[in-house]
SEFI-441970 format. One record per residue (C-alpha): x, y, z. Coordinates in steps of 0.1 Angstrom, whole numbers, plus 5000, padded with zeros to 4 digits. Each point is the difference from the previous one (the first is absolute). Example, Ala and Ser with C-alpha at 12.3 -4.5 7.8 and 13.67 -1.06 7.14 Angstrom:
<recs>
@xx:5123&yy:4955&zz:5078
@xx:5014&yy:5034&zz:4993
</recs>
This chain:
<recs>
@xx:8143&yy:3186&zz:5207
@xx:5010&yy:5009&zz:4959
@xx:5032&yy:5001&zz:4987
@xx:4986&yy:5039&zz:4996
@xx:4992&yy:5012&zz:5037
@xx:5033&yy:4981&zz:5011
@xx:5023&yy:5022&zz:4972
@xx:4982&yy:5031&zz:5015
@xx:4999&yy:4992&zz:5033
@xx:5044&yy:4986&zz:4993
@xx:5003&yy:5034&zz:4983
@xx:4986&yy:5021&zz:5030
@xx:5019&yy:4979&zz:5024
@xx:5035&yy:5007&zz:4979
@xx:4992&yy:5038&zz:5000
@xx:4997&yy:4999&zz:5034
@xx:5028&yy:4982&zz:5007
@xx:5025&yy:5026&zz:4979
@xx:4983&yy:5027&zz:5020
@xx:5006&yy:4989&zz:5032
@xx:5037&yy:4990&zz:4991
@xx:5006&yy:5036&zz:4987
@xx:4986&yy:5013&zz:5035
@xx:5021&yy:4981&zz:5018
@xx:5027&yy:5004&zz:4982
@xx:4991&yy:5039&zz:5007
@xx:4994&yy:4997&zz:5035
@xx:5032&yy:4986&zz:5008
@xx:5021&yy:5032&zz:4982
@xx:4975&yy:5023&zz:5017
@xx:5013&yy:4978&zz:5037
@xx:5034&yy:5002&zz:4987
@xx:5001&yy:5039&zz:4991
@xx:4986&yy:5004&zz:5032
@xx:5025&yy:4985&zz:5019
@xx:5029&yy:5021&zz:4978
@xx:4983&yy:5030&zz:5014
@xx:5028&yy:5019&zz:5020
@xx:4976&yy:5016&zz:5022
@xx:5010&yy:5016&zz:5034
@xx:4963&yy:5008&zz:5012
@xx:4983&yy:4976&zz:5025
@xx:4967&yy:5011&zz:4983
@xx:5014&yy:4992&zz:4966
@xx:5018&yy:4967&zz:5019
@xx:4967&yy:4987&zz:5013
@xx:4978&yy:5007&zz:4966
@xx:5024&yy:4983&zz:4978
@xx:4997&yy:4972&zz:5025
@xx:4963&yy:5003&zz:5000
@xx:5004&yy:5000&zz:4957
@xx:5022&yy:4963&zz:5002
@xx:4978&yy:4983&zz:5023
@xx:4968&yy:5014&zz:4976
@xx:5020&yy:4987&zz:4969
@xx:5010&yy:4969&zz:5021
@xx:4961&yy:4990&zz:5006
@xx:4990&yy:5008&zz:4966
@xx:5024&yy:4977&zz:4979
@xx:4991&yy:4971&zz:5027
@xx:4968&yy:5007&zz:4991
@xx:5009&yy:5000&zz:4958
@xx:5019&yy:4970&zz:5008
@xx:4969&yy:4977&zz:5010
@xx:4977&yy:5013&zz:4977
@xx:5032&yy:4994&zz:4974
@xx:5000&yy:4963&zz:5016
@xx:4963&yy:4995&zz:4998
@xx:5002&yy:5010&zz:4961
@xx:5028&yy:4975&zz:4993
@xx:4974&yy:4974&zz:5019
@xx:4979&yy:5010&zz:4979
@xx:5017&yy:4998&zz:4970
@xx:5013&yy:4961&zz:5007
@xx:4957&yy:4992&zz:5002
@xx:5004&yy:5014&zz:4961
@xx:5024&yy:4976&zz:4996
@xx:4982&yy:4971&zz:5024
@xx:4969&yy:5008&zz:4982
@xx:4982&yy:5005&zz:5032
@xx:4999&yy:5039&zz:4996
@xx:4967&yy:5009&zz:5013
@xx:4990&yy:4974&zz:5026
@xx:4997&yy:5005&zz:5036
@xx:5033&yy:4985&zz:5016
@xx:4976&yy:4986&zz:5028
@xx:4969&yy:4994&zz:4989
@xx:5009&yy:4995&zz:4964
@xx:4970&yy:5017&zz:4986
@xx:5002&yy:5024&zz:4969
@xx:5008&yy:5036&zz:5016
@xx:4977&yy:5026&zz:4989
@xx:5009&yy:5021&zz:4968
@xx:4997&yy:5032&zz:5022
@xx:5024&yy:4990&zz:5024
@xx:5028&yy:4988&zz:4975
@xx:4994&yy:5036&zz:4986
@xx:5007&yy:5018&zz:5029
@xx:5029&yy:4979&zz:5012
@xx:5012&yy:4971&zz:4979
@xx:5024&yy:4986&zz:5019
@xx:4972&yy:4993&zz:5029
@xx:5004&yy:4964&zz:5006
@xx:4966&yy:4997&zz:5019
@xx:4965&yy:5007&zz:4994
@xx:4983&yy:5024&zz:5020
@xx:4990&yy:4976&zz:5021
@xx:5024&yy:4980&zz:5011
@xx:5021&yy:5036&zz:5000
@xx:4974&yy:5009&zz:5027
@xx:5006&yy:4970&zz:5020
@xx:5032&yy:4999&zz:4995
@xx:5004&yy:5040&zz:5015
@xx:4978&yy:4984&zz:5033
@xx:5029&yy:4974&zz:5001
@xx:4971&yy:4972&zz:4996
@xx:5031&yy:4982&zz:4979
</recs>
């Protein structure tokens, strides 16, 4: 891959990464607020409890993809950006579009969702 696509695909990755940080970041006041609530309300009780364990699933969610990113961003570094961790072939330009940090083709992502490895 050119030094080009990899400053995009670096750029896209960081942007990303500063998103997800500020959601987290948000998510967790949002849990915390939620908790400071001095509600007396089962109804209120329960959907503020409902609210943290929402928030809760979302950031572990932000988390990975915020793991996967900085994977992704040490295969800059490694100069291996772009190649299918198990097959090694060149990923296709369409799927580093629609999620750069993927670290398999579509493929091997395929077998690997069967659990054929």
């Amino acid at each position: 891959m050119d030094k080009k696509r990899l400053d995009y695909y670096k750029k896209k990755l960081l942007t990303r990464r500063e998103e997800l940080l500020r959601t987290i970041a948000r998510t967790a006041e949002e849990g915390r607020l939620a908790d400071e609530d001095p509600t007396v309300d089962l109804a209120d009780k329960a959907a503020n409890s409902y609210t943290k364990e929402f928030l809760f699933g979302q950031t572990n969610h932000d988390r990975a993809t915020l793991q996967l990113i900085d994977e992704a961003l040490e295969r800059i570094r490694e100069s291996e950006f772009g190649l299918c961790a198990n097959c090694r072939e060149e990923m296709q330009q369409k799927r580093l579009e629609a999620v750069p940090w993927a670290r398999h083709c579509i493929t091997c992502q395929e077998k690997h969702e069967m659990g054929q490895f």
